[in-house]
ROSE-4610 file (N, C-alpha, C; in Angstrom, 1 decimal, always signed):
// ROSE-4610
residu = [X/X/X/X/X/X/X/X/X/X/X/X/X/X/X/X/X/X/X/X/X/X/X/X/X/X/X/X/X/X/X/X/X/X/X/X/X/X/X/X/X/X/X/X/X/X/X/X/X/X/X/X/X/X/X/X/X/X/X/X/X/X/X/X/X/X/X/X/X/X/X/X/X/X/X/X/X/X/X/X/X/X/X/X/X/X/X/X/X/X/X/X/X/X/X/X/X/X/X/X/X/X/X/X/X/X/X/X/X/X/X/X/X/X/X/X/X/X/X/X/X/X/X/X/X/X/X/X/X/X/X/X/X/X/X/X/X/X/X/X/X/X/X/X/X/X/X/X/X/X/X/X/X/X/X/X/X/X/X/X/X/X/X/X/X/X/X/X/X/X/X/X/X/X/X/X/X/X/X/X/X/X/X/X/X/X/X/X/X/X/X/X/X/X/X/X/X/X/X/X/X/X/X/X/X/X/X/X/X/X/X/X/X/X/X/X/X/X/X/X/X/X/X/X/X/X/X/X/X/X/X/X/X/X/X/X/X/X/X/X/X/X/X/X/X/X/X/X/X/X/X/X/X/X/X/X/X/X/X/X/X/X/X/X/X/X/X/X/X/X/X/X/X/X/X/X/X/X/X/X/X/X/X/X/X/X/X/X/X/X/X/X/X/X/X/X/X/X/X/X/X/X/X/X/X/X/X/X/X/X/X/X/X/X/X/X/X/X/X/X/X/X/X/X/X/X/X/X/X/X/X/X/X/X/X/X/X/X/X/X/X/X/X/X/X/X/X/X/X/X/X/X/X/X/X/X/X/X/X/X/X/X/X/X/X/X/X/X/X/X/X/X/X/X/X/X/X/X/X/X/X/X/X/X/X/X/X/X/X/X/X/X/X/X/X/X/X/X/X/X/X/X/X/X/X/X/X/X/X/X/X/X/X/X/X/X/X/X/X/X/X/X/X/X/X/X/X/X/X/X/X/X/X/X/X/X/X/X/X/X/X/X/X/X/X/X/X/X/X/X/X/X/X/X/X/X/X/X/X/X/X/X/X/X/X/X/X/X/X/X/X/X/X/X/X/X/X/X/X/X/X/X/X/X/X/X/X/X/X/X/X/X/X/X/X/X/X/X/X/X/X/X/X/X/X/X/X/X/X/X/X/X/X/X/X/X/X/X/X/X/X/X/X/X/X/X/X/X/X/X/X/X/X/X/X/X/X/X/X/X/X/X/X/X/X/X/X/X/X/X/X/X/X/X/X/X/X/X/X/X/X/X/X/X/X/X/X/X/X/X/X/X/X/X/X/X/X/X/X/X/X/X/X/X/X/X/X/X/X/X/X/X/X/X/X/X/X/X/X/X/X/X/X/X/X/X/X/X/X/X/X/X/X/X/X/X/X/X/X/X/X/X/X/X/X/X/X/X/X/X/X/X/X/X/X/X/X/X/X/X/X/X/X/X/X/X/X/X/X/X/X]
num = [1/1/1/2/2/2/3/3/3/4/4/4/5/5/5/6/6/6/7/7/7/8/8/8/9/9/9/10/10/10/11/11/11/12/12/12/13/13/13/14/14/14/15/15/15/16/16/16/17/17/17/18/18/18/19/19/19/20/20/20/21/21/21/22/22/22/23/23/23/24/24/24/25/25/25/26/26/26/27/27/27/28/28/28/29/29/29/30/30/30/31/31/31/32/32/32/33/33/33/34/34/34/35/35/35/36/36/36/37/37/37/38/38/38/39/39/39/40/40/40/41/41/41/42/42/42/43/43/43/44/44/44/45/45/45/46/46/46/47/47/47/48/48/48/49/49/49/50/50/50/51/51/51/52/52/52/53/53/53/54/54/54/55/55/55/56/56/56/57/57/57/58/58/58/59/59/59/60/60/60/61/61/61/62/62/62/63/63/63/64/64/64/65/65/65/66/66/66/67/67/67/68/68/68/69/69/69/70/70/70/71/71/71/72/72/72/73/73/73/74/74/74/75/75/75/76/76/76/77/77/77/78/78/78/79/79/79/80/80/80/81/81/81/82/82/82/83/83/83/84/84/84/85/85/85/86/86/86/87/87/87/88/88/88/89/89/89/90/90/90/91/91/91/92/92/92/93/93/93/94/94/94/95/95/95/96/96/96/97/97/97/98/98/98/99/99/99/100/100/100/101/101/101/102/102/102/103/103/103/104/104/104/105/105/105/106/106/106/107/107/107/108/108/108/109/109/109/110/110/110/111/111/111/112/112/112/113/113/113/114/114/114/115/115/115/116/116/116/117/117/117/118/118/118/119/119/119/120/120/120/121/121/121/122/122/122/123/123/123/124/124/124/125/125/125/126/126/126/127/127/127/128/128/128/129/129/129/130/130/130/131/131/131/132/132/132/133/133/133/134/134/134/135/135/135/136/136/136/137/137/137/138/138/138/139/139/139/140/140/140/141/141/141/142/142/142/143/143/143/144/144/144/145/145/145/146/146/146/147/147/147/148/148/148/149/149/149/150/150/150/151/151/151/152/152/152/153/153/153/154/154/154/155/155/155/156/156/156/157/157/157/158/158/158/159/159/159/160/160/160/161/161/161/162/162/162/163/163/163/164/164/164/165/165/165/166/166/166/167/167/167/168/168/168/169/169/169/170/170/170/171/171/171/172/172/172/173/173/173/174/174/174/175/175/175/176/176/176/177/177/177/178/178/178/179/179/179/180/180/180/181/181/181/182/182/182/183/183/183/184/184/184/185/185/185/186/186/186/187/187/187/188/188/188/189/189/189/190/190/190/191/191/191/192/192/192/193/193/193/194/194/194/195/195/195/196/196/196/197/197/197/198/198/198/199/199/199/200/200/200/201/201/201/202/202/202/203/203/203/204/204/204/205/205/205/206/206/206/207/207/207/208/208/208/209/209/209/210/210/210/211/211/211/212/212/212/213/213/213/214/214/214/215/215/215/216/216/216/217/217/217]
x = [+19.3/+19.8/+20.6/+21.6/+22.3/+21.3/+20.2/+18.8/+18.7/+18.1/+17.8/+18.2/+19.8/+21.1/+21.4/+21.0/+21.2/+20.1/+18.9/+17.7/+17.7/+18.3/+18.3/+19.1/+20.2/+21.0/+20.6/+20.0/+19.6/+18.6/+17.6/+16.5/+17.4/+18.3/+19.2/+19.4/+20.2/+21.2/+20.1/+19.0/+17.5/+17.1/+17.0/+16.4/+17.1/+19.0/+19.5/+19.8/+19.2/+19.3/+18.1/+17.1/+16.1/+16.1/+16.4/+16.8/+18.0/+18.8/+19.4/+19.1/+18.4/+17.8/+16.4/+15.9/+14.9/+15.6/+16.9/+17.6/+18.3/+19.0/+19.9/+18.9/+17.9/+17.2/+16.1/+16.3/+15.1/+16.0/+15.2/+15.8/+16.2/+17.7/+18.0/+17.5/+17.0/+16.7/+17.6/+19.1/+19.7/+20.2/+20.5/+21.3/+20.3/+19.2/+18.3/+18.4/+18.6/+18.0/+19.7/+20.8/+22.0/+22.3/+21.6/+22.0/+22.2/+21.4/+21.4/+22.1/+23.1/+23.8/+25.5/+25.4/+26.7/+27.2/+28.7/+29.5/+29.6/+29.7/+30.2/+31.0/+32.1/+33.6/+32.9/+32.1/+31.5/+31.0/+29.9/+28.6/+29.3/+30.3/+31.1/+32.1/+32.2/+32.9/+31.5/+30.5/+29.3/+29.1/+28.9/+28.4/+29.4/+30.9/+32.0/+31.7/+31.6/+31.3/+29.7/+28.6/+28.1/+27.6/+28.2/+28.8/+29.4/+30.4/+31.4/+30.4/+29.8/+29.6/+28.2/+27.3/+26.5/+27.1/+28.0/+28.9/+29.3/+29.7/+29.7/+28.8/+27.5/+26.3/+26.0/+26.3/+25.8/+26.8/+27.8/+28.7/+28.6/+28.1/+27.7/+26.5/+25.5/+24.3/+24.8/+25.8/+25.6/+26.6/+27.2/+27.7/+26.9/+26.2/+24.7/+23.8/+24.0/+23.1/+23.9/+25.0/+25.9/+25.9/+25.8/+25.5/+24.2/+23.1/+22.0/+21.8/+22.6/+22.4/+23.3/+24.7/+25.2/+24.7/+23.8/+22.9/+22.5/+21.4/+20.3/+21.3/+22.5/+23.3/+23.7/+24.1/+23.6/+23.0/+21.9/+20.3/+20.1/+20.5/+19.9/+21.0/+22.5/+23.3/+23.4/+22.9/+22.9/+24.3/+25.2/+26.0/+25.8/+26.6/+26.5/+26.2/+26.5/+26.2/+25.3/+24.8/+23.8/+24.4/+25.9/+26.4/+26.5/+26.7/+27.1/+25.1/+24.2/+23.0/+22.5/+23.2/+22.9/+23.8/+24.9/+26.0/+25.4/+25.1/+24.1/+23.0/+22.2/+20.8/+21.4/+22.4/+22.6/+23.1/+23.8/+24.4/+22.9/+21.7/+20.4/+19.8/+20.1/+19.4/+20.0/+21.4/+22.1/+21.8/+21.9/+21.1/+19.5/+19.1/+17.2/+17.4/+18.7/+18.4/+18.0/+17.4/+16.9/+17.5/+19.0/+20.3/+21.3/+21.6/+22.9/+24.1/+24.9/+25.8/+26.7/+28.7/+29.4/+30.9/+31.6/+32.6/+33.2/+34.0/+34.6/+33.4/+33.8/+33.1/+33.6/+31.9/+32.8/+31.3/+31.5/+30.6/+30.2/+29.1/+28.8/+28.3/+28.6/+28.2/+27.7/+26.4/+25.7/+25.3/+25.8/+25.5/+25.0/+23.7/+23.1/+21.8/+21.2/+20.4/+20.0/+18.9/+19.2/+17.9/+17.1/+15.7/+15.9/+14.8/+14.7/+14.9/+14.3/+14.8/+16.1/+17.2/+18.5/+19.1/+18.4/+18.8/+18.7/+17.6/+17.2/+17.7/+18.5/+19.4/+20.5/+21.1/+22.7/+22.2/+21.5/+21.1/+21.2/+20.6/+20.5/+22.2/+22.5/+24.1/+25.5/+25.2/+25.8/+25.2/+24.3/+24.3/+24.7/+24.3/+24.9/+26.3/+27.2/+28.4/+29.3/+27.9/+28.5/+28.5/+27.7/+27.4/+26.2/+27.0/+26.3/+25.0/+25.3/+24.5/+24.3/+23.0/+23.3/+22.6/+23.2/+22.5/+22.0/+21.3/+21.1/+20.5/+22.1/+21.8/+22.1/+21.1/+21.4/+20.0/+19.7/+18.7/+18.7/+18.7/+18.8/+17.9/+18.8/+17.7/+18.2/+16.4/+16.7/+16.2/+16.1/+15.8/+14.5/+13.3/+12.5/+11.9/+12.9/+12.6/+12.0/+11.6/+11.3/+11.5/+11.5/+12.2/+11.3/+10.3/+9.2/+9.8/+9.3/+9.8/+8.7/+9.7/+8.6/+9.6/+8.8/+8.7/+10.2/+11.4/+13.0/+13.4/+13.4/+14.0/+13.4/+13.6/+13.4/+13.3/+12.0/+11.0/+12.0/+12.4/+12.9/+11.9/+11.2/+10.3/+9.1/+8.8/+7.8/+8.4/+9.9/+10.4/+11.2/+11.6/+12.0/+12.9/+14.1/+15.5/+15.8/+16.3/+17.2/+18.5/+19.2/+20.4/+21.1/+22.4/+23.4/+22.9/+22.9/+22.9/+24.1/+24.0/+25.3/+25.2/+25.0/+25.1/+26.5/+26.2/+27.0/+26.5/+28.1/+27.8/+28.7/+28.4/+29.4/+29.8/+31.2/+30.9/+33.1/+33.5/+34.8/+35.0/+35.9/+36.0/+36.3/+37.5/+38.2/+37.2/+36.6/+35.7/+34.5/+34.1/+32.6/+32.8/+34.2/+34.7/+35.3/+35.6/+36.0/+34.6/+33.9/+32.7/+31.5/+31.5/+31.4/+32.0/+32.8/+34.0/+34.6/+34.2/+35.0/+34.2/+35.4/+34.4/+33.7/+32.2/+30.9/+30.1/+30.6/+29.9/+28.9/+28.1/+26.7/+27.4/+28.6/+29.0/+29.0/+29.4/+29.8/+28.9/+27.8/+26.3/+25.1/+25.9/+25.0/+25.8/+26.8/+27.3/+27.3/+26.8/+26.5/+25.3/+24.0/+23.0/+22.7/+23.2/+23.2/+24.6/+24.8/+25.9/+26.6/+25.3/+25.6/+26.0/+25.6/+25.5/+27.0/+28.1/+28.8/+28.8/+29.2/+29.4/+31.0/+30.9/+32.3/+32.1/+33.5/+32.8/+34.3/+34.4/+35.4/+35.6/+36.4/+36.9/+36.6/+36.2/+35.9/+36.2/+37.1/+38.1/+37.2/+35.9/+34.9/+33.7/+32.1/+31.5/+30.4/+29.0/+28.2/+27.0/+26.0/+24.7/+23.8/+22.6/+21.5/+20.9/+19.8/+18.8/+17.7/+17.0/+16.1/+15.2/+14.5/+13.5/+12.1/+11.7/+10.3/+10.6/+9.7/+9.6/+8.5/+8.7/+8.1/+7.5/+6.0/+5.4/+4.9]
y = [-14.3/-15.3/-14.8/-13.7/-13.3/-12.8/-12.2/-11.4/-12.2/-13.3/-14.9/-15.3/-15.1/-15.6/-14.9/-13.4/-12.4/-12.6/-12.7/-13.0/-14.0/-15.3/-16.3/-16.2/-15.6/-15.3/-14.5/-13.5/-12.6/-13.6/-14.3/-14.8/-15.8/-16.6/-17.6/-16.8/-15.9/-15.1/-14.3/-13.9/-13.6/-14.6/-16.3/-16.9/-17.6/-17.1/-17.8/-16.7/-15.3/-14.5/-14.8/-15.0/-15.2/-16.5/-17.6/-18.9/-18.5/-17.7/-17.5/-16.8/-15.3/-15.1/-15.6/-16.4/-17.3/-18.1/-19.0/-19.7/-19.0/-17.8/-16.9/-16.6/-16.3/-15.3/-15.8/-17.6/-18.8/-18.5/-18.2/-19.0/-19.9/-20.3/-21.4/-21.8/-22.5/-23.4/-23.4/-24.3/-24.7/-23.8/-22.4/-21.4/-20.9/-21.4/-20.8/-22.0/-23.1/-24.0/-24.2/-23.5/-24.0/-22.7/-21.5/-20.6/-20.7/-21.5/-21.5/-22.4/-23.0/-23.9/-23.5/-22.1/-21.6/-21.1/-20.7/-19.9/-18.3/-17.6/-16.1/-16.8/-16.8/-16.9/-17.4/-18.4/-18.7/-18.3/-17.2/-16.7/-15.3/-15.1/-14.1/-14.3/-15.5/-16.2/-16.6/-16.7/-17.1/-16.0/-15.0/-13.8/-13.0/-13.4/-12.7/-13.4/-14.9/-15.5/-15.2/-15.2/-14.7/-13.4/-12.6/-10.7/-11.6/-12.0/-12.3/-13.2/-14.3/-14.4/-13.5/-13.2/-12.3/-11.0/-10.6/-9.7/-10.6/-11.7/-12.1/-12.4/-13.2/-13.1/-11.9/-10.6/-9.2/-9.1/-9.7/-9.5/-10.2/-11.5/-12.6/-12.1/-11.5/-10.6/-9.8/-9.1/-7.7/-8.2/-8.6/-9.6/-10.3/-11.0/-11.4/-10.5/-9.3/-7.9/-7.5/-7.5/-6.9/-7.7/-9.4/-10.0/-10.0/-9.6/-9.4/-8.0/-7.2/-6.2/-6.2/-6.5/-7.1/-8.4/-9.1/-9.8/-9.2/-8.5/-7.2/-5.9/-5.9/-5.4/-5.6/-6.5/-7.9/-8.1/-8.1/-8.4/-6.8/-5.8/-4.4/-3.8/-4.6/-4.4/-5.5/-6.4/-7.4/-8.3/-8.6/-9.2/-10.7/-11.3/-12.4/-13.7/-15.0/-16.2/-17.1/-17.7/-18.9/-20.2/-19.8/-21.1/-20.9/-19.5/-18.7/-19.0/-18.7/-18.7/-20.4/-21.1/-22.4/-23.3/-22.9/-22.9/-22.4/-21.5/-21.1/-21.7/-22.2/-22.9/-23.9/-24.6/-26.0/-26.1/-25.1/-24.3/-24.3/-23.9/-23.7/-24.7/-25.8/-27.1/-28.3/-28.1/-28.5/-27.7/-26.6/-25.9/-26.0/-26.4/-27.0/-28.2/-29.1/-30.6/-31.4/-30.6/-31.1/-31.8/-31.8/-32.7/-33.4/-34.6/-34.9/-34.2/-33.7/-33.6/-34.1/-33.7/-34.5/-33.6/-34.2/-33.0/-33.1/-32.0/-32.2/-31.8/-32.2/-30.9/-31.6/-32.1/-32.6/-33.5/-34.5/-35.2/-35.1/-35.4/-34.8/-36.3/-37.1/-38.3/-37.9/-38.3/-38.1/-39.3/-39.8/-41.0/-40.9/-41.0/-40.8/-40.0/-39.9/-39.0/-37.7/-37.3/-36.1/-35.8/-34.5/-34.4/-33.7/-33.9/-32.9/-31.4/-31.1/-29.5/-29.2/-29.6/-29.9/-30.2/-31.4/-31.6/-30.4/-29.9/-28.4/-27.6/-26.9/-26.2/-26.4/-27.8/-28.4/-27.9/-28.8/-28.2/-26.7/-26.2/-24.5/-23.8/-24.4/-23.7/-24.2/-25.9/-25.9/-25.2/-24.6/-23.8/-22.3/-22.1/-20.5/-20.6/-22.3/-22.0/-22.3/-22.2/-22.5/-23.9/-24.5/-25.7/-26.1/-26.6/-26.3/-27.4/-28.8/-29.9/-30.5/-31.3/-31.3/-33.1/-33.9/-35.2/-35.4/-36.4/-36.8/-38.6/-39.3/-40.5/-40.6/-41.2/-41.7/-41.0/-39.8/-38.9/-37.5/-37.3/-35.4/-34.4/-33.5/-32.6/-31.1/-30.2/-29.0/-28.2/-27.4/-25.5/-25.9/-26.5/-27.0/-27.8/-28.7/-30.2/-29.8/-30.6/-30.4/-31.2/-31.2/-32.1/-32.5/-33.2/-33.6/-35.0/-34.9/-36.2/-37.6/-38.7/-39.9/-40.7/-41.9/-43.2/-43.3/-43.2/-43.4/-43.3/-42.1/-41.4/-40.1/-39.3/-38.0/-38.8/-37.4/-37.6/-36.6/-36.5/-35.6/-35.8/-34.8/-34.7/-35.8/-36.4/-37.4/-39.1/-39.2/-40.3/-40.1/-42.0/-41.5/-42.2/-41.8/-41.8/-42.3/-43.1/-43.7/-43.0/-43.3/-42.9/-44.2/-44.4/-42.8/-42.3/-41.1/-40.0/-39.6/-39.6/-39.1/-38.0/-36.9/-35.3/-35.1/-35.2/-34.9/-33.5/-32.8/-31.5/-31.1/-30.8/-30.6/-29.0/-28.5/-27.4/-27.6/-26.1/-25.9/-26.7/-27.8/-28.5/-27.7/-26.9/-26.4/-25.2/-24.6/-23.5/-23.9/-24.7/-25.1/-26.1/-26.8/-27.8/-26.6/-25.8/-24.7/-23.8/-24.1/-23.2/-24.1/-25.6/-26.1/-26.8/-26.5/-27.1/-25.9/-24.8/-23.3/-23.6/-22.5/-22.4/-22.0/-22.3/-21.4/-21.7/-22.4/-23.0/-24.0/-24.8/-25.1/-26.5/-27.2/-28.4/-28.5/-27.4/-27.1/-26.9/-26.3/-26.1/-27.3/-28.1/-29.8/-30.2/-30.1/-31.2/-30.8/-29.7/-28.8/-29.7/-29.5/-30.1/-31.6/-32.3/-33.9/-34.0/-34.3/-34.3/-36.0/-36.7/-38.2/-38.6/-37.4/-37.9/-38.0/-38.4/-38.3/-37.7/-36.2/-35.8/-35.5/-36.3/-36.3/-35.9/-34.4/-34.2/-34.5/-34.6/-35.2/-34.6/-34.2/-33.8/-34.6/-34.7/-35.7/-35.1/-35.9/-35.1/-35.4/-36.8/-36.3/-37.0/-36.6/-36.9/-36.7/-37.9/-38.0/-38.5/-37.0/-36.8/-36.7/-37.9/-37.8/-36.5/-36.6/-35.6/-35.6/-34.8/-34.7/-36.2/-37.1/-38.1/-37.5/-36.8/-36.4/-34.6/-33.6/-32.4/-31.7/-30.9/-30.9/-29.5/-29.1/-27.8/-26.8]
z = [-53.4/-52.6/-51.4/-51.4/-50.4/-49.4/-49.9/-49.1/-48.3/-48.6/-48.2/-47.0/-47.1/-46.3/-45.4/-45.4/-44.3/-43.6/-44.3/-43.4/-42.4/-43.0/-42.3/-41.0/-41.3/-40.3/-39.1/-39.6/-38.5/-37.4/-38.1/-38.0/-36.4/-37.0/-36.2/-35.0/-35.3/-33.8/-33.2/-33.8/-32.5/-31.9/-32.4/-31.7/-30.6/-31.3/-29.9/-28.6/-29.3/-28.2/-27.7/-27.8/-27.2/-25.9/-27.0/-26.3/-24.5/-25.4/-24.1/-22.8/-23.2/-22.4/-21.1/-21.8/-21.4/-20.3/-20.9/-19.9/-18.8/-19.3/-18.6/-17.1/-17.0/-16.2/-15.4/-15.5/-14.6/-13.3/-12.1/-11.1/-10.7/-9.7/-9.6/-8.5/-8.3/-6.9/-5.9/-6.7/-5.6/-5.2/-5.0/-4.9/-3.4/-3.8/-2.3/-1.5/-1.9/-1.2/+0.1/-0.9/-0.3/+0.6/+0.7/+1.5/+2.8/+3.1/+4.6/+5.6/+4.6/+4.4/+5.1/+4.0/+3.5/+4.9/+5.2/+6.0/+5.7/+6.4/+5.8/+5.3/+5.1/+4.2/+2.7/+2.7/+1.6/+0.9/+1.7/+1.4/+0.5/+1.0/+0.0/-1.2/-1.2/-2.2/-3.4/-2.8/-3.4/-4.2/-3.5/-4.0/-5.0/-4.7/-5.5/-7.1/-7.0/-8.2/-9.1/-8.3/-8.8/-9.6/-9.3/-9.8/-11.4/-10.9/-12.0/-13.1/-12.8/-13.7/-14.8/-13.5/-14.9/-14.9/-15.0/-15.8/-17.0/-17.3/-18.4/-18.9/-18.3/-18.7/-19.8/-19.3/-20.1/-21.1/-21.2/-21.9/-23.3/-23.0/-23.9/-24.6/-23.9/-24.5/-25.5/-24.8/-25.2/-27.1/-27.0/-27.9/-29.1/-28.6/-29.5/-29.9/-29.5/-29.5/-31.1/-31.0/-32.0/-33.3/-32.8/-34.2/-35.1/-33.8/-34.7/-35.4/-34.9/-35.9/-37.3/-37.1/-38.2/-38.7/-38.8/-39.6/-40.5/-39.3/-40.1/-41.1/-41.3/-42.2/-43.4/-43.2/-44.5/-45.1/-44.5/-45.8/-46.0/-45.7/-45.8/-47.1/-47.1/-47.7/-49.0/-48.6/-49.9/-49.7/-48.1/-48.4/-47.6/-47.8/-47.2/-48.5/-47.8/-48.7/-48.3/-49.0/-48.5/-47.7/-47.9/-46.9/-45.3/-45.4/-43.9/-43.5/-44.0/-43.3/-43.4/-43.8/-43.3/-42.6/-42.3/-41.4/-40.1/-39.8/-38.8/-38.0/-39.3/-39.2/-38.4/-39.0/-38.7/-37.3/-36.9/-35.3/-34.5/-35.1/-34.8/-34.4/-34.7/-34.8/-33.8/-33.6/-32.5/-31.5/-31.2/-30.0/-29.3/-30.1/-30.1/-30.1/-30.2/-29.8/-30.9/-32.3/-33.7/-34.4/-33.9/-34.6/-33.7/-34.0/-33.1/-32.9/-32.3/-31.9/-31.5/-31.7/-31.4/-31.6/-30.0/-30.1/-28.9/-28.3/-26.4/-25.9/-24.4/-23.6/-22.0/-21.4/-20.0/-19.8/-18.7/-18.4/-16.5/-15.8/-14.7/-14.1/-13.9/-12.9/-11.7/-11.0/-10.0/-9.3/-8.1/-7.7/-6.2/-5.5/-4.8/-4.8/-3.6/-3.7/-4.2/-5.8/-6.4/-6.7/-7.2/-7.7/-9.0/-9.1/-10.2/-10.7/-9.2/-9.5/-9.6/-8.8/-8.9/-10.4/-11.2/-12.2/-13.3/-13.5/-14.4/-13.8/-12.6/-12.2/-13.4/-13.0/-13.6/-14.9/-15.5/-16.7/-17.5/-16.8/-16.9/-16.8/-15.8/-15.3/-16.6/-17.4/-17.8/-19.4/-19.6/-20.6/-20.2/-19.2/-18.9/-19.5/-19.0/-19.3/-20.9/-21.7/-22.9/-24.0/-23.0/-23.6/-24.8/-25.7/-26.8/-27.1/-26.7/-26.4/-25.4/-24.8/-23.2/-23.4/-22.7/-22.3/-21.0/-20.6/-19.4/-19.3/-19.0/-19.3/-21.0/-21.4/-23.2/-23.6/-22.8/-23.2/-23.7/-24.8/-25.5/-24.5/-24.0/-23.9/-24.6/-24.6/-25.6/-24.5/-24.9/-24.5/-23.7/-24.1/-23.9/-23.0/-22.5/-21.9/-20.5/-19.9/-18.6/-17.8/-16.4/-15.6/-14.1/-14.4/-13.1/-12.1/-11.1/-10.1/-10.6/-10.2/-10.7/-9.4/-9.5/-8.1/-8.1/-7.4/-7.5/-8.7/-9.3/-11.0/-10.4/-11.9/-12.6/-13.8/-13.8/-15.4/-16.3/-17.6/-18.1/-19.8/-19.4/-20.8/-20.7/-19.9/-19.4/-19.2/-19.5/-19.9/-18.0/-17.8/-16.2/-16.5/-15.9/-16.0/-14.0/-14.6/-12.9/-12.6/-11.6/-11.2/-11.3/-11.2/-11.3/-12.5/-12.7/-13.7/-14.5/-15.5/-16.4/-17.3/-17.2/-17.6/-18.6/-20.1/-20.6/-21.1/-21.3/-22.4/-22.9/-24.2/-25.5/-25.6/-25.2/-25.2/-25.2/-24.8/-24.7/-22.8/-23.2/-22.2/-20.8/-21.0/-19.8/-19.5/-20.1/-19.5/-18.8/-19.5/-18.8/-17.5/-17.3/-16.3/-15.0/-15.2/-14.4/-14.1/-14.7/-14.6/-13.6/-13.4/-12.8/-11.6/-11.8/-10.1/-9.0/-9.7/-9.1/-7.6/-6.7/-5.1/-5.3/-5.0/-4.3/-6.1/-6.7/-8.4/-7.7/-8.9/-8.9/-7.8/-8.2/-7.4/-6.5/-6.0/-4.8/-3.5/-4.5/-3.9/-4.0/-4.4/-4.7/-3.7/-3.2/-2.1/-0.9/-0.6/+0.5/+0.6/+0.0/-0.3/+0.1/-0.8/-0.8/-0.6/+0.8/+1.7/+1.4/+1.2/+0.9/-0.5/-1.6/-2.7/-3.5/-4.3/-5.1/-6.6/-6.6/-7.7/-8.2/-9.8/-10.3/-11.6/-11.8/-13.1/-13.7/-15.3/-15.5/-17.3/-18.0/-19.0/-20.2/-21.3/-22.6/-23.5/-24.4/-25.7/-26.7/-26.3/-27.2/-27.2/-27.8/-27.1/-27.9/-28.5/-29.2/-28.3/-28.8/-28.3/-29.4/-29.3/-29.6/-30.1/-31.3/-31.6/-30.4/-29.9/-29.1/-29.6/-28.8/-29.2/-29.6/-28.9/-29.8/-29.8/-30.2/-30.5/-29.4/-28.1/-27.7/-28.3/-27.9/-28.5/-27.0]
């Protein structure tokens, strides 16, 4: 049974290194689309923050690098419990969207003109920053989802979603809200953009998100 539990475990912390990777390393759209946008003064403020954060990017890797080998120590050593590898799983399953979630984090209101690619940006950016569940509107999204344009909406997973938009995400409030409002951060680069649009992002002590609605393959 401990074999079991170490297995399981390892099994979890590869797929979330995987999972993050995948997300870590998409291009962002809006980052190109806002360059030409930007001021020197900014464009170095842009660039200071970006350093900084994939330096923790690698750091966060290099981190998950470390748990999966102590997984893999575990099952090689025979330690660990069956509650620790389903304690995990269940961490697994909130990250894939497979389960509801509920907890702090911060909410992202968008009111005006926005697309899609913009939205899987935000999306993407508030998982870089730690966000463990992500909504859009009274809709789950996972690792998976996708985000196409439809007649006045965004399609998210083939379902079309109106504006205003409401981006919630379940994560450590003050980090991911600072991770989103900093100079030369994703907000900053949306209002450069949609000069007309209103984005307000705002703190929530707590906050219940949906299981994904269907499973996509």
């Amino acid at each position: 049974m401990r074999t079991n539990a170490g297995g399981i475990a390892a099994a979890v912390i590869a797929v979330f290194l995987g999972l993050l990777a995948a997300t870590q390393f998409r291009s962002q759209d809006v980052y190109s689309r806002s360059l030409q946008l930007e001021t020197p003064s900014s464009l170095t403020t842009l660039v200071a923050n970006l350093s900084e954060r994939n330096n923790a990017l690698r750091e966060e890797i290099f981190d998950l690098r470390l748990r999966v080998e102590s997984a893999q120590d575990a099952v090689a050593s025979g330690k660990g419990t069956l509650s620790e590898g389903e304690r995990q799983l269940a961490q697994l399953k909130v990250f894939t969207a497979q389960s509801a979630a509920s907890g702090p984090g911060i909410s992202v209101k968008i009111e005006g003109a926005f697309d899609e690619r913009a939205l899987s940006d935000l999306v993407n950016e508030l998982r870089n920053a730690g966000a463990e569940a992500i909504s859009v509107n009274e809709m789950r999204v996972g690792p998976r989802s996708y985000f196409t344009p439809a007649p006045s909406a965004i399609a998210v997973d083939g379902r079309s979603l109106r504006g205003p938009w409401m981006v919630r995400a379940i994560g450590a409030p003050e980090v991911i809200y600072v991770a989103m409002t900093r100079t030369g951060g994703i907000i900053g680069q949306f209002e450069l953009i949609y000069a007309r649009t209103r984005f307000s992002v705002s703190r929530e002590s707590a906050l219940d998100l949906p299981a994904l609605a269907t499973t996509l393959r």
